[in-house]
Wavefront OBJ file of the C-alpha trace (Angstrom):
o trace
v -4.645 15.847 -3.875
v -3.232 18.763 -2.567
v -2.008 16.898 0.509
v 0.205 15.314 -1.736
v 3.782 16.401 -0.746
v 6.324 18.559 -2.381
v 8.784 16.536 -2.725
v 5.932 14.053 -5.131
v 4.717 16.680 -7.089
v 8.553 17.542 -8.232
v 9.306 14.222 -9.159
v 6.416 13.751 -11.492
v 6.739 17.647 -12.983
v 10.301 16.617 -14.023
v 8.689 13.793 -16.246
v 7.175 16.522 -17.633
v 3.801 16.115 -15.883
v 0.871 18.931 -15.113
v -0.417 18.442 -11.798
v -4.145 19.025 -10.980
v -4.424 19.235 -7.241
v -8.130 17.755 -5.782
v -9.668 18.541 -2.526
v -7.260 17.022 0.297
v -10.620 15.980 2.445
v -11.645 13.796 -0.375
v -8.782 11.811 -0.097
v -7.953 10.077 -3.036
v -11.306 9.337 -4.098
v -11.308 13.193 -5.129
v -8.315 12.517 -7.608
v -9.606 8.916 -9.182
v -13.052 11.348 -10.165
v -11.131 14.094 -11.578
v -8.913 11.362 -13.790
v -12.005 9.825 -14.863
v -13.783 13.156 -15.780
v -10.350 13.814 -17.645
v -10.098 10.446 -19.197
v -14.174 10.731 -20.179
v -13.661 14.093 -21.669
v -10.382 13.689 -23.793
v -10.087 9.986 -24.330
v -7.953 10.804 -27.083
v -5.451 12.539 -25.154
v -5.569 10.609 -22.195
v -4.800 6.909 -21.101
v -6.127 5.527 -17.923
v -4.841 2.834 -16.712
v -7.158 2.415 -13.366
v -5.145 0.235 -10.938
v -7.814 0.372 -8.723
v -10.040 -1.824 -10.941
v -7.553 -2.991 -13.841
v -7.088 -6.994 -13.288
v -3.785 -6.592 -14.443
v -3.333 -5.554 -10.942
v -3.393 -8.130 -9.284
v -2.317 -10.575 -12.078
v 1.122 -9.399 -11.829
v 1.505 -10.134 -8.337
v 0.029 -13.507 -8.907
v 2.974 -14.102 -11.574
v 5.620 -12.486 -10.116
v 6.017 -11.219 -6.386
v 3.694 -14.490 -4.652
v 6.148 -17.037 -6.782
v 9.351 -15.044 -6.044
v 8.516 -15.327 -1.751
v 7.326 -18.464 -1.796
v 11.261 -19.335 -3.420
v 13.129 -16.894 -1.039
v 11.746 -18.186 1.789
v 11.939 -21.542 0.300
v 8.341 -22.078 0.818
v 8.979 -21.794 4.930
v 6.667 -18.581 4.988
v 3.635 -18.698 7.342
v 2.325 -14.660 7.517
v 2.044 -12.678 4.570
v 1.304 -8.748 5.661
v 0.551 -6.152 3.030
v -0.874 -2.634 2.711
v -3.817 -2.258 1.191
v -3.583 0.986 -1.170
v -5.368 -0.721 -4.687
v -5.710 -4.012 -3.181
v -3.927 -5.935 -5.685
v -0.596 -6.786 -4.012
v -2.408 -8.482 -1.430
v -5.026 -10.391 -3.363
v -2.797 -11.227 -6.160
v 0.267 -12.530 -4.087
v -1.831 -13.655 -0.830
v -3.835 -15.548 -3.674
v -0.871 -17.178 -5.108
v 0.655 -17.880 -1.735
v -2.709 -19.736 -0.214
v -2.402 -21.719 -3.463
v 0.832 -23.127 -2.674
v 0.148 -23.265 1.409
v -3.634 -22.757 2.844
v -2.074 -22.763 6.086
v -0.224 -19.132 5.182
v -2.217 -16.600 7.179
v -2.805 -13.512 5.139
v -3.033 -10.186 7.196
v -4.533 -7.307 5.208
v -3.102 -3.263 6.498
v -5.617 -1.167 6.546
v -5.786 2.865 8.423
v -7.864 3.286 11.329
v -9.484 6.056 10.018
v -11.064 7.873 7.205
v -9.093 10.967 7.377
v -5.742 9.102 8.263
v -2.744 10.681 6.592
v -1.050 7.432 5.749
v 0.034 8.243 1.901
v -0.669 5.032 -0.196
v -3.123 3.421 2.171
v -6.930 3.219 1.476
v -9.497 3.335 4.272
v -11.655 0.943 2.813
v -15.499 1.134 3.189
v -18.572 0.021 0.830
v -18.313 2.734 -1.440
v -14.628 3.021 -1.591
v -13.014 -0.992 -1.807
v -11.241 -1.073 -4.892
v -12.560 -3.250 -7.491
v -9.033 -5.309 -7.593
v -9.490 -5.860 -3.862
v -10.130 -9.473 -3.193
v -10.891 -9.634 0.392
v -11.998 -13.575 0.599
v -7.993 -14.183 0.423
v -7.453 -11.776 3.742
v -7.278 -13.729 7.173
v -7.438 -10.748 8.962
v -6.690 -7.243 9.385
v -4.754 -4.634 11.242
v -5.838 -0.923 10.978
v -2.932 1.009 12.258
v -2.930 4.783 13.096
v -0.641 7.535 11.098
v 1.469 8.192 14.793
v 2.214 3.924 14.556
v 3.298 4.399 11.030
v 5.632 7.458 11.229
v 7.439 5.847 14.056
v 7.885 2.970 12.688
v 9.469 4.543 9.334
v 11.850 6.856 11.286
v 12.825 3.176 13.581
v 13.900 1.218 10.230
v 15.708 4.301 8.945
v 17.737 4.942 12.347
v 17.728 0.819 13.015
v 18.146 -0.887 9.928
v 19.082 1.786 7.744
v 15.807 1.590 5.625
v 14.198 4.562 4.211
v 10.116 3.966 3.515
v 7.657 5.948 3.745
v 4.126 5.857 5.408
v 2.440 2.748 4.092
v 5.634 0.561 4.413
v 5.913 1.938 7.891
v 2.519 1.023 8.811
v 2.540 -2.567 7.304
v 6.018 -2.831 9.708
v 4.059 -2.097 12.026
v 1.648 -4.601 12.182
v 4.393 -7.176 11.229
v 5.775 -6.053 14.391
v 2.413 -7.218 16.442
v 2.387 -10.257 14.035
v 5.611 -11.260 15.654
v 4.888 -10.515 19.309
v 1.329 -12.901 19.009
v 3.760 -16.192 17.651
v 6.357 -18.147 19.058
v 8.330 -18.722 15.540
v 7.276 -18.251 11.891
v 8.353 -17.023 8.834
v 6.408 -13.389 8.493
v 7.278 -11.571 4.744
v 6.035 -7.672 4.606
v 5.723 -5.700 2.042
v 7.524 -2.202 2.300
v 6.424 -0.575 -0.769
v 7.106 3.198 -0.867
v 10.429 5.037 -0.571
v 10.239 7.408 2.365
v 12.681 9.813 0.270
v 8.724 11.576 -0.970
v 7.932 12.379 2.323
v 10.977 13.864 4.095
v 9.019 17.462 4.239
v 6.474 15.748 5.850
v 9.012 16.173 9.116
v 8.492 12.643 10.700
v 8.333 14.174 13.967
v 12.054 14.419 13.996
v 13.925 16.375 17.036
l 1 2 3 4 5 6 7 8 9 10 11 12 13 14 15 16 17 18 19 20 21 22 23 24 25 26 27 28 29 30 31 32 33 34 35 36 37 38 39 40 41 42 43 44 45 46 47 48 49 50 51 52 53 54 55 56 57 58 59 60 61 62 63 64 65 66 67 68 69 70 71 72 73 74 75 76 77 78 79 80 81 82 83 84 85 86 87 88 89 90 91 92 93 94 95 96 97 98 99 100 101 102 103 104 105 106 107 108 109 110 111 112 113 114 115 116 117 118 119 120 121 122 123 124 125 126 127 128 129 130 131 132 133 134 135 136 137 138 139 140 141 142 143 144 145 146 147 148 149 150 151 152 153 154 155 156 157 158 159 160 161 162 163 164 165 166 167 168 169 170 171 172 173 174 175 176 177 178 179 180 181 182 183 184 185 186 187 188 189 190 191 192 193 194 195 196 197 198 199 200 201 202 203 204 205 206
């Protein structure tokens, strides 16, 4: 997408990586068509791996990040919030999780908007829910605004010394809410990006 920031398309050029820049209005459903019509057209050159519909996905998080937070928290977890970008951290661990403890409510991040800005987030509609995206394991969800999500990055790097980017500042967020709404709990979020990608982005900083 040309949205996509600077600092992004540097680190994958130093792999060694062209970059093909989509219509920023189409979000990233713009870039998924232009890898498939790549992927279609050279499928000798080109390997795919599709994490929006690949079950490996959400497999891993079944195998590996649900069992490692149920044993960190020593199975005293009772709200699991996650992004949804692909959909399959959320379905895979909140899956695994619900397994373990039905009682674990599962709180699903979503934008409030189609247009929203929040890099790594998916505004999730009909024609554009990921085919990983399992939304029978989802309690509820949040839909949180790109203003909520910058401001809560620039908090946990000034706070807590943190530095995440937009989706892991908008599933803060609505941790945030989660804990205002309970009197205790055990609430495990996801912060999944590194905000060190989106520094040119300016974070409304003064």
């Amino acid at each position: 997408m040309r949205s996509v920031t600077e600092e992004r398309k540097k680190f994958l050029m130093t792999y060694g990586a062209k970059i093909r820049l989509t219509d920023p209005l189409e979000e990233t459903e713009g870039a998924i068509r232009e890898a498939e019509r790549l992927a279609k057209e050279n499928p000798e050159r080109y390997f795919r791996p599709d994490q929006y519909n690949n079950p490996a996905n959400p497999k891993a998080h079944y195998e590996t990040t649900g069992p490692e937070i149920w044993r960190q928290t020593k199975g005293r977890i009772t709200h699991f919030v996650a992004g949804v970008g692909t959909g399959g951290t959320i379905s895979g661990a909140g899956r695994r999780l619900k397994e373990l403890n039905p009682d674990i409510e599962v709180i699903a991040v979503e934008p409030a908007e189609p247009l929203h800005g929040i890099a790594g987030l998916k505004f999730i509609s009909p024609e554009t829910k990921p085919g990983v995206y399992d939304e029978s394991v989802v309690d509820r969800k949040i839909f949180v605004h790109i203003g909520q999500s910058c401001e809560t990055s620039l908090r946990l790097a000034r706070e807590e010394g943190l530095l995440v980017g937009h989706s892991a500042g908008a599933a803060m967020w609505a941790a945030l809410k989660v804990a205002e709404e309970i009197e205790e709990g055990v609430i495990v979020v996801i912060l999944p990006d590194s905000g060190d990608r989106y520094l040119s982005m300016g974070w409304g900083l003064k």
